[in-house]
C-alpha positions in Angstrom: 96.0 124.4 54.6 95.7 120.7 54.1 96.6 117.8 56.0 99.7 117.2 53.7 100.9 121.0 53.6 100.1 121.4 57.9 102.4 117.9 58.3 104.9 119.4 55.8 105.0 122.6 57.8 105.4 121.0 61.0 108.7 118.9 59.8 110.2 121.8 57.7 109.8 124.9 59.7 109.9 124.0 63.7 113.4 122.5 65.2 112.9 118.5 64.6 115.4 116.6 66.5 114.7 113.5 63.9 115.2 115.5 61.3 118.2 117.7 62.5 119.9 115.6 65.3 121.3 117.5 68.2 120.6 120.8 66.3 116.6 120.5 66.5 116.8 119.6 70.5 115.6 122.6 72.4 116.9 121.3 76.2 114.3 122.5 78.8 110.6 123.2 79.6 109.9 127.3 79.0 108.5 126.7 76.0 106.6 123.7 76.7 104.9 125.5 79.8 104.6 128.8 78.1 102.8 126.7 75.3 100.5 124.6 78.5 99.7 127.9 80.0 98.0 129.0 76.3 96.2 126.0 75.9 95.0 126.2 79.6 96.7 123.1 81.3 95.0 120.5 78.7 97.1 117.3 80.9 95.3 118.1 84.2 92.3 116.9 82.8 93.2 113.0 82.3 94.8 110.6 84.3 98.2 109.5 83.2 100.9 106.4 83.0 104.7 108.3 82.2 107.0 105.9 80.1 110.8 106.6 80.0 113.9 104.6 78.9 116.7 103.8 76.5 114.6 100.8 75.1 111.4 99.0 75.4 109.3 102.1 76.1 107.4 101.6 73.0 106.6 98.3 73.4 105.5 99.0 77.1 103.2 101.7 76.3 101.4 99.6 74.0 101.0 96.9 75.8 99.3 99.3 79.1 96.9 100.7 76.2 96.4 98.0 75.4 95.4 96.4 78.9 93.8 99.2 80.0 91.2 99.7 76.3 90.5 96.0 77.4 89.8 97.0 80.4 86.7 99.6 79.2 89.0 102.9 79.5 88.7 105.9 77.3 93.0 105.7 76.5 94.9 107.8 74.9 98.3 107.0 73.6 101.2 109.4 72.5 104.6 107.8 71.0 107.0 108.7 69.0 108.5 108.4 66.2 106.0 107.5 63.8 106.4 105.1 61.1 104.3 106.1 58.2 102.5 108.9 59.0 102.1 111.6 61.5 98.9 110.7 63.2 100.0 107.7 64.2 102.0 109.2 67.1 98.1 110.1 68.7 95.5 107.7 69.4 92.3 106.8 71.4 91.3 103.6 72.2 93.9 102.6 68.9 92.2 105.2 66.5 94.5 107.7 65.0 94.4 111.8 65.3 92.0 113.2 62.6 93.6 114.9 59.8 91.0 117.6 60.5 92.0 117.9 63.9 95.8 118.6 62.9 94.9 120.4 60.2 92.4 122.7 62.4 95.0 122.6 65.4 98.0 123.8 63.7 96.1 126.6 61.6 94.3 128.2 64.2 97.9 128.6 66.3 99.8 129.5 63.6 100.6 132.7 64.5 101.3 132.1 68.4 103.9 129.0 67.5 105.6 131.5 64.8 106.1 134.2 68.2 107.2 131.3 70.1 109.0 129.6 67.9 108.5 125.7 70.3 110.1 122.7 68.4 107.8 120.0 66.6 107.9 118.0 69.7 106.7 121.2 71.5 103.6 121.2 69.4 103.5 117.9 68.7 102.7 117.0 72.5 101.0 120.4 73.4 98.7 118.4 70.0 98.4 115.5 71.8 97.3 117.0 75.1 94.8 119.2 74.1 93.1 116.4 71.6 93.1 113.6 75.0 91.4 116.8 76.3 88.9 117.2 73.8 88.5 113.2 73.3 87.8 113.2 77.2 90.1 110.0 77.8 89.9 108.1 81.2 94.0 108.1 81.1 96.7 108.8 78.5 100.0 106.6 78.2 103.0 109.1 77.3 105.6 107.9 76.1 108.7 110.0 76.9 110.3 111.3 73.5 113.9 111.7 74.6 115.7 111.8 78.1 113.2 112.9 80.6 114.0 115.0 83.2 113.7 117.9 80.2 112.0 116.1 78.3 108.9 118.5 77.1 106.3 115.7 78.5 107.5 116.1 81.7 105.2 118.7 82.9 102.3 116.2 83.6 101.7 114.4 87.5 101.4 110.6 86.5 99.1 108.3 88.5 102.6 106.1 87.8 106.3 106.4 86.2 108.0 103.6 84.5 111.6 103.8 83.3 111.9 100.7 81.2 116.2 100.1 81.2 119.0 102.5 81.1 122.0 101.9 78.2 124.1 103.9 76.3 122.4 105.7 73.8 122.0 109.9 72.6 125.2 109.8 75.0 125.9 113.9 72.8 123.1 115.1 75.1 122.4 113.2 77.9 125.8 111.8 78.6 128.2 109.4 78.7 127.8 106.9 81.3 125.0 104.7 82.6 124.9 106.8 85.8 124.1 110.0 83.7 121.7 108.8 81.7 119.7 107.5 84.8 119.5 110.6 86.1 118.1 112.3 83.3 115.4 109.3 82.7 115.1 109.5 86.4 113.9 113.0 86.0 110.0 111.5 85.5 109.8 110.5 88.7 107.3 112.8 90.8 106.7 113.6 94.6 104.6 110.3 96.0 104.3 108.4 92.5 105.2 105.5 92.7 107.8 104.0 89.9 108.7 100.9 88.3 111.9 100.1 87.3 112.2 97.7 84.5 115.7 96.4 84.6 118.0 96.4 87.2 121.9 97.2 86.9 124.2 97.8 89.8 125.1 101.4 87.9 121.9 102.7 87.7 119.9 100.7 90.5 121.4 103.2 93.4 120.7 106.6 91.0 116.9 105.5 90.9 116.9 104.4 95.2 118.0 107.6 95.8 116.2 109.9 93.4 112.9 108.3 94.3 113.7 108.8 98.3 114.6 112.5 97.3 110.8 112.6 96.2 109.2 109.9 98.7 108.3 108.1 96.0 107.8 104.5 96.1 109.6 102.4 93.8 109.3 98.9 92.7 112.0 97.0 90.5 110.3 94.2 88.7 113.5 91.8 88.5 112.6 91.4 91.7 108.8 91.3 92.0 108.5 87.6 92.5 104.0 88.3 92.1 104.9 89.6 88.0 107.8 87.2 87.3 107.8 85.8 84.1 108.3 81.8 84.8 109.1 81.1 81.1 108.8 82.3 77.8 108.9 80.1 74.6 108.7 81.9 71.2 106.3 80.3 68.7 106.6 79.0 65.4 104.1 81.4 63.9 105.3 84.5 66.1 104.4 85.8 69.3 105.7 84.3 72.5 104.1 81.8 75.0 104.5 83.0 78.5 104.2 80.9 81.6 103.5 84.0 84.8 102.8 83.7 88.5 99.7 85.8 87.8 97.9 85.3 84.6 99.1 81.3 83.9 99.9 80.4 80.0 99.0 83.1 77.9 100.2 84.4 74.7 102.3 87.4 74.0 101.6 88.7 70.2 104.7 91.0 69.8 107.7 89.2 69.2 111.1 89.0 69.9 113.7 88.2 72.8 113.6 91.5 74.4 109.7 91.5 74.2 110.5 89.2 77.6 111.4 92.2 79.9 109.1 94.2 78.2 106.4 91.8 79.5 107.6 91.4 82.9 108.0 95.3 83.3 104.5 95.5 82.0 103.2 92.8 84.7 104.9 94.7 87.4 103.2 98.1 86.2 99.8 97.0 86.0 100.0 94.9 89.6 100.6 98.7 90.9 98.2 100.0 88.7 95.5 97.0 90.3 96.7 97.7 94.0 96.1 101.4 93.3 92.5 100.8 92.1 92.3 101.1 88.7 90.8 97.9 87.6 88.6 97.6 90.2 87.3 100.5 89.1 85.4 98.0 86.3 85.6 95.0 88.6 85.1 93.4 91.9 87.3 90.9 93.3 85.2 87.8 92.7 85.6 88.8 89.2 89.9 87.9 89.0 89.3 85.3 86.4 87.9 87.5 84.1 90.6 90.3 84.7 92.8 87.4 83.9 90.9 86.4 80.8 91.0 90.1 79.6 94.4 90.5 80.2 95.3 87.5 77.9 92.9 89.0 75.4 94.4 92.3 75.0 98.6 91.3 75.6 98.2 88.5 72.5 96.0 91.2 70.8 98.5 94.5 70.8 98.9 95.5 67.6 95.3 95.3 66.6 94.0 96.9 69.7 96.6 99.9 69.8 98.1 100.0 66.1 101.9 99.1 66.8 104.1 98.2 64.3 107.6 97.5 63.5 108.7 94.7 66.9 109.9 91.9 65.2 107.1 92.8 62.9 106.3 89.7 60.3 105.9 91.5 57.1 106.0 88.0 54.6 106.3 84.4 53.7 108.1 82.2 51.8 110.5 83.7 52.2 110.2 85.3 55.8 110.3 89.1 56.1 110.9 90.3 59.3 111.4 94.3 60.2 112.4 95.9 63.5 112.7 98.8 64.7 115.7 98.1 67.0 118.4 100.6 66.7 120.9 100.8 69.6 123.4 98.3 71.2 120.9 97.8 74.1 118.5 96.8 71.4 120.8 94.6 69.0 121.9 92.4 71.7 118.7 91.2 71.7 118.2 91.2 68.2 121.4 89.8 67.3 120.5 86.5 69.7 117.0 86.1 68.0 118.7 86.4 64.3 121.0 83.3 65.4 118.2 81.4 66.3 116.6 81.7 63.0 116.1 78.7 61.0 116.5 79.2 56.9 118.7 78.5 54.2 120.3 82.2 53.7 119.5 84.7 55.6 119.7 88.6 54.3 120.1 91.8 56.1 118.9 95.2 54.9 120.8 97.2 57.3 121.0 100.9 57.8 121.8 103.1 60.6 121.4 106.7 61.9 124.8 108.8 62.1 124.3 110.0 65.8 124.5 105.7 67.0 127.5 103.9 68.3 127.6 102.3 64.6 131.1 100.2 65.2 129.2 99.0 68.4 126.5 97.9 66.9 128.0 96.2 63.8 130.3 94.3 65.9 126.9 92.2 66.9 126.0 91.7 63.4 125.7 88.3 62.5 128.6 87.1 59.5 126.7 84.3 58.3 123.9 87.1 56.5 124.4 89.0 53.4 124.0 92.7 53.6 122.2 94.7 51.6 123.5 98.0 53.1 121.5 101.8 52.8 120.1 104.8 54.1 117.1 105.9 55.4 115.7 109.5 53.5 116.3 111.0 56.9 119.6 113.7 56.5 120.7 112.0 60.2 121.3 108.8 57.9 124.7 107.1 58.2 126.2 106.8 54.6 125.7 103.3 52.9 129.2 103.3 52.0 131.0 104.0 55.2 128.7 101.2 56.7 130.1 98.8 54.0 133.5 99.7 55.3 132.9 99.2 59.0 131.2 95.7 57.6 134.5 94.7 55.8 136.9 95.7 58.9 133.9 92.6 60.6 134.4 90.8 58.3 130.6 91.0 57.0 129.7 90.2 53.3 127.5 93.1 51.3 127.1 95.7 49.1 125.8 98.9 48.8 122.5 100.6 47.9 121.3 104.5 47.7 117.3 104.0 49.2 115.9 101.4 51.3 113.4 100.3 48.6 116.2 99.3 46.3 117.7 97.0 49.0 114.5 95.9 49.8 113.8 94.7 46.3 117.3 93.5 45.7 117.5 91.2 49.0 113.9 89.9 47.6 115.6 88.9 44.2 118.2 87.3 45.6 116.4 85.4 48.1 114.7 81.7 47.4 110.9 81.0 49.8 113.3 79.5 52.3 115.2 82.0 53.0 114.8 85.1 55.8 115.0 88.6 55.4 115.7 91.2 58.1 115.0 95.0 57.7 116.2 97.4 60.4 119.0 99.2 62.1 117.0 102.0 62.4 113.7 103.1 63.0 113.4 105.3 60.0 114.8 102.1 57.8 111.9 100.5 58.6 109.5 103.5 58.4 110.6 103.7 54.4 110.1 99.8 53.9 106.5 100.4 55.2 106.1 103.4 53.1 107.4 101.8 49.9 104.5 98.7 50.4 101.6 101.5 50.9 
């Protein structure tokens, strides 16, 4: 089998919940342990960092990879989805899964996943565990793929859980208030691990208090961690943000974007556990803090280089300005929305496209009116038709028109746009992932 016909195999003949929606997500953890036991417990043999959440997870995980490669760690990094190609979702110290590997991986259990039949999250992450494993990483960042209490990552004892924010989002299977979903992201937190809670809300704040007493587990919110606060934040003309911190000083963030501020403060909060715990000093001794400081401002304005992120208010051009995200929930749009009306251009040009299984009429209410839309589908079957989002933007009063594939909206926003001009590509993650794929 080659690369192309294992990857092809993998999203084509195992239940794929972003390919099929609810109908390719297998709730609970038989087959993820029955699938640990055969590879003999690959995720005892690493330390770990557990990363849940509605939004921001992504961008979190990164930016602890990042810290922590910085740092001198071995790190391995699992997320999800990917972009433009599969091996993106594994990496060591930013490096991507060999094809081999996969190749190797999926060929020689062939016949064990057909018995089983596990989901291609199942394998996907029993992949990623056994490859940390064999890459002999110092710690692995996992990124929850959906929920978390059965989420099939859950099996692993973190040295630390953080649980980004809590909104309204895959409400079909993990329900349909804040209070619900909290309890389902709260499901990573472990007996005596301590968690960090991103965001606070007075919904979800008590759900997290008391499942982390249930497990004596201590938990810090990092709203109110006045030693990680974020003093200020001031975007910057050429992208990234400029931070002002209690800790670090001025240093620049490289990812962009509004809600990149929480993310940041979250991140803070987890690594001052992470310090108190030990793990820096591992590598350094306290008269050494300024160059802990010095690193950590290397590797936070450095992200995407060190780790290989893409798609947070990714700048993909100039003249005119191209901008892609992979935002694609109301918790996410809010933010985005508020960073679009700050943008400074003559016309500015959404490419807009959404996934069916989204609160669409929620998010299209925050769509700006003074964009054109360009609106289309991702070549996902979970894809929201083009023209139903074109009659959802005309009851808002939007201004657009219609167009089968991403790449012909892509091309037609570029016509029609002058070098002063800003165009926006997102609304879903897969949107993005075929504007990447159409430039490669």
């Amino acid at each position: 089998m080659t690369y192309k016909e294992v990857t092809e195999y993998l999203f084509s003949q195992t239940p794929n919940y972003e390919k099929m929606g609810a109908d390719g997500y297998k709730e609970g953890l038989d087959t993820t342990l029955k699938l640990d036991e055969h590879f003999g417990h690959p995720h005892r043999s690493f330390r770990s960092i557990h990363i849940a959440g509605t939004n921001g997870k992504g961008s979190v995980s990164h930016n602890i990879a990042a810290l922590f490669q910085t740092f001198g760690y071995r790190v391995g990094l699992y997320t999800s989805p990917h972009l433009v190609d599969f091996s993106e979702r594994i990496r060591v110290n930013g490096l991507p899964i060999e094809e081999n590997y996969v190749v190797d991986f999926v060929k020689d259990n062939k016949e064990f996943f057909e018995t089983l039949q596990p989901s291609f999250f199942e394998i996907t992450t029993a992949m990623a565990f056994k490859y940390f494993q064999k890459k002999n990483v110092d710690i692995a960042v996992i990124e929850v793929g959906l929920g978390g209490r059965l989420d099939c990552t859950n099996i692993i004892t973190p040295i630390l859980s953080v649980i980004t924010n809590i909104s309204l989002d895959h409400t079909q299977l993990l329900g349909d208030s804040l209070q619900q979903i909290a309890i389902e992201k709260g499901g990573i937190i472990k007996p005596g691990v301590p968690v960090v809670i991103g965001e606070n809300h007075p919904d979800t704040r008590p759900v997290f208090e008391a499942l982390a007493e249930e497990a004596k587990a201590p938990i810090y919110f990092a709203e109110d961690d006045s030693e990680s606060d974020i003093v200020s934040a001031t975007p910057l003309p050429e992208g990234g943000i400029l931070y002002k911190a209690k800790y670090l000083g001025d240093f620049k963030g490289e990812l962009s974007g509004m809600y990149q501020v929480k993310n940041m403060n979250t991140t803070m909060c987890a690594m001052h556990r992470l310090m108190d715990m030990g793990y820096v000093s591992e590598c350094y001794d306290a008269e050494n803090n300024h160059k802990i400081q010095e690193e950590m401002n290397l590797a936070l304005s450095n992200v995407s280089k060190i780790t290989g992120l893409k798609g947070r208010w990714q700048i993909m051009n100039r003249n005119p300005t191209v901008v892609c995200d992979t935002g694609h929930n109301v918790g996410g749009w809010q933010y985005i929305s508020q960073q679009l009306s700050q943008v400074k251009c003559k016309n500015l040009h959404i490419v807009f496209g959404v996934v069916e299984d989204k609160d669409v009429y929620g998010i299209m209410g925050l769509l700006p009116k003074n964009a054109t839309y360009y609106y289309t589908k991702a070549a996902t079957k979970r894809a929201f038709p083009e023209t139903s989002l074109k009659l959802f933007g005309d009851q808002f009063g939007l201004k657009g028109e219609c167009y089968p594939t991403v790449e012909q909206a892509v091309q037609e926003a570029f016509s029609q746009a002058s070098v002063e001009d800003f165009i926006f590509i997102g609304g879903s993650t897969y949107v993005v992932a075929d504007f990447m794929k159409s430039r490669n």
